[in-house]
C-alpha positions as CSV (number, residue, x, y, z in Angstrom):
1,X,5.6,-6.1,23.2
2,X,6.0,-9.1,21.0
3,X,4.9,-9.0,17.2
4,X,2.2,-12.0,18.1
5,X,0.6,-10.1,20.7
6,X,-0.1,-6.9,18.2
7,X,-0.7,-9.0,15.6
8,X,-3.9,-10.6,17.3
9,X,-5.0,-6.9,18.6
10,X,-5.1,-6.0,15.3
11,X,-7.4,-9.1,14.0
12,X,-4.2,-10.7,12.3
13,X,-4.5,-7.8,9.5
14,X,-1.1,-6.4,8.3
15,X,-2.4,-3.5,6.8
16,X,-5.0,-2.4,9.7
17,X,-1.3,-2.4,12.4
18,X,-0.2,-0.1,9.5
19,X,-2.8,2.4,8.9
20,X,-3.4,2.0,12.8
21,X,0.3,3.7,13.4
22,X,0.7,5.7,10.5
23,X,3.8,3.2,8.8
24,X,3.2,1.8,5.3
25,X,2.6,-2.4,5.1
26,X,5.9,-3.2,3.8
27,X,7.3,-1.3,7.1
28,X,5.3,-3.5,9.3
29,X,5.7,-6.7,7.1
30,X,9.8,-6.3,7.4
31,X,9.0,-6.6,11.6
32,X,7.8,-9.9,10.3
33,X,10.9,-10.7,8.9
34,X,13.2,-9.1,11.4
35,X,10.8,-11.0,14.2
36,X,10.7,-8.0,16.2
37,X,9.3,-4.2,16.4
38,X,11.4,-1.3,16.4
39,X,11.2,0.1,19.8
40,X,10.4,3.7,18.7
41,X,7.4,1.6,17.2
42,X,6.2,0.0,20.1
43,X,6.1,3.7,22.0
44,X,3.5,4.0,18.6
45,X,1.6,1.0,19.3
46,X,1.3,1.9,23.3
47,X,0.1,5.1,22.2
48,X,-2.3,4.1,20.0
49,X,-3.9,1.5,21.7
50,X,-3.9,3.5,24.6
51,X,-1.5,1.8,26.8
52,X,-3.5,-1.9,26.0
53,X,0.0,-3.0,24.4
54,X,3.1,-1.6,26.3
55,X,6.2,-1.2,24.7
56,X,9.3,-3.4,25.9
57,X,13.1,-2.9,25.1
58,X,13.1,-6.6,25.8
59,X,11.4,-7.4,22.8
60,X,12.9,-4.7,20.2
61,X,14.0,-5.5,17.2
62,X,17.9,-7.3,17.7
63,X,20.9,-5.7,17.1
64,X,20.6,-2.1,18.6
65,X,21.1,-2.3,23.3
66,X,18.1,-0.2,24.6
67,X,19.0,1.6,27.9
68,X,16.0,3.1,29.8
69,X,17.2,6.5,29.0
70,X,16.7,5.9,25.3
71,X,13.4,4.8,26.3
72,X,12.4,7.8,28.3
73,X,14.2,9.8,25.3
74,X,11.8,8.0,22.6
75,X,8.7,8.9,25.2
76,X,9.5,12.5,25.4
77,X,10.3,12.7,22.0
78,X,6.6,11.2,20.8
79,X,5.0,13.4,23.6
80,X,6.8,16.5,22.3
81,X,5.5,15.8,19.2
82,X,1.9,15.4,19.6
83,X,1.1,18.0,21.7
84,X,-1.9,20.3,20.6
């Protein structure tokens, strides 16, 4: 997902992407400055907006190669997680 795209679901707010996902502001302003979202972030966001916004290695932030089993890892991880 591109930092736009969650941007505008969120009604261009900052702070509501940041209560949304359970991150402070300054986490999701420094996206903003990085120009990307942390993949384990984007599994977040897909969650959260119940799959409206899907999560894409593609567009993580730079500097870190993605393979689909990191993905898949990440998945489980946040599944594990919040199970009741």
């Amino acid at each position: 997902m591109r930092l736009e795209e969650v941007y505008e679901y969120y009604d261009r707010k900052w702070c509501r992407i940041a209560i949304s996902i359970g991150m402070t502001e300054s986490s999701v302003r420094y996206w903003r400055k990085k120009g990307a979202i942390p993949f384990r972030s984007q599994i977040l966001i897909e969650h959260y907006t119940s799959g409206e916004l899907k999560a894409d290695m593609a567009h993580s932030t730079p500097g870190r190669k993605h393979s689909k089993a990191d993905a898949e890892k990440a998945q489980k991880e946040f599944s594990n997680d919040n199970r009741v």
